[in-house]
GUMARMAR-43972 format. One record per residue (C-alpha): residue number from 1; residue in one letter; x, y, z. Coordinates in nm, 3 decimals, padded with zeros to 5 digits. Each point is the difference from the previous one (the first is absolute). Layout:
N
+-----+----+---------+---------+---------+
:   i : aa :       u :       v :       w :
+-----+----+---------+---------+---------+
: NUM :  A :       X :       Y :       Z :
...
+-----+----+---------+---------+---------+
***
This chain:
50
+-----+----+---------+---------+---------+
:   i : aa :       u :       v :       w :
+-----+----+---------+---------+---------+
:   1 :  X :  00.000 :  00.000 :  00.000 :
:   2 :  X :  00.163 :  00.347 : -00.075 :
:   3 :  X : -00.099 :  00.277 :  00.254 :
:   4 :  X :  00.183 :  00.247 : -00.259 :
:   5 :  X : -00.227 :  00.001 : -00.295 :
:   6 :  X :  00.056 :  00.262 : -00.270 :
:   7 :  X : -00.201 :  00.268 : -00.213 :
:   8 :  X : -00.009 :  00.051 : -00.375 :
:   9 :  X : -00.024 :  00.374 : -00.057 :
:  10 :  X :  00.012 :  00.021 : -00.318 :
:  11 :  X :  00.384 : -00.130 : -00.065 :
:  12 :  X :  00.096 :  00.063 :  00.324 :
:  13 :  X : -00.006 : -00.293 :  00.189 :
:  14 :  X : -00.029 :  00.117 :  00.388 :
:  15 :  X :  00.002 : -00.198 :  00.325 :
:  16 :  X : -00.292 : -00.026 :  00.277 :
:  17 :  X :  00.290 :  00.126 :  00.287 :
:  18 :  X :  00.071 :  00.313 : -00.224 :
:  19 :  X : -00.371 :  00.078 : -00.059 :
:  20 :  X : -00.031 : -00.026 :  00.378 :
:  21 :  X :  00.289 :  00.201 :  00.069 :
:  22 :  X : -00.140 :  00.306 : -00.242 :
:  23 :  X : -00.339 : -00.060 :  00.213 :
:  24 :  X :  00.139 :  00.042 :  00.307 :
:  25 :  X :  00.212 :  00.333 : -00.079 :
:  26 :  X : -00.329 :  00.111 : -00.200 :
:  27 :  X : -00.206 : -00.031 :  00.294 :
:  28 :  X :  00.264 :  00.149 :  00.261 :
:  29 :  X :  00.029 :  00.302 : -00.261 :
:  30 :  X : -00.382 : -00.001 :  00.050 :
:  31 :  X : -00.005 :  00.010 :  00.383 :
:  32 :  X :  00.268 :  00.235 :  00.038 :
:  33 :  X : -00.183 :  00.294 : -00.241 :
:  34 :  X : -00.295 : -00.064 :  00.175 :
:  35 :  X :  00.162 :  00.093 :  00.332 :
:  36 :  X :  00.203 :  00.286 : -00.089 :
:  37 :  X : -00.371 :  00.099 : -00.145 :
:  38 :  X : -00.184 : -00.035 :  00.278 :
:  39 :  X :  00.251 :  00.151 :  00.274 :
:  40 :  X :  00.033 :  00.323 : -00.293 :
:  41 :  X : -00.402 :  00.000 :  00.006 :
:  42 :  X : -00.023 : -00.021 :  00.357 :
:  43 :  X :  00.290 :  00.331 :  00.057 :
:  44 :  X : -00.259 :  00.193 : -00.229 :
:  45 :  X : -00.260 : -00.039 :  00.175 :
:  46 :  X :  00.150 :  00.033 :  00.360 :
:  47 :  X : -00.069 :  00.337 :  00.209 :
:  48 :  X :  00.358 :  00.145 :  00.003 :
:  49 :  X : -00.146 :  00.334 :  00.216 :
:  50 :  X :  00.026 : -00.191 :  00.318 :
+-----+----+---------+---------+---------+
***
């Protein structure tokens, strides 16, 4: 049984661990924007006349 399959795209042949690899720094890029977002959203809208 190979664990590693691999991916036709188009006549690039790519493997399952570097399509999960791509997912995984996709997803972190993801995460991360959506942080810096929300903390950037939040300082706008925070009374700074205290």
């Amino acid at each position: 049984m190979h664990i590693f399959t691999s991916f036709h795209l188009g006549e690039v042949e790519v493997s399952n661990l570097t399509i999960l690899v791509l997912v995984f720094f996709s997803s972190f890029t993801f995460v991360a924007v959506g942080i810096s977002s929300y903390k950037l959203y939040k300082s706008l809208i925070s009374d700074t006349d205290k």
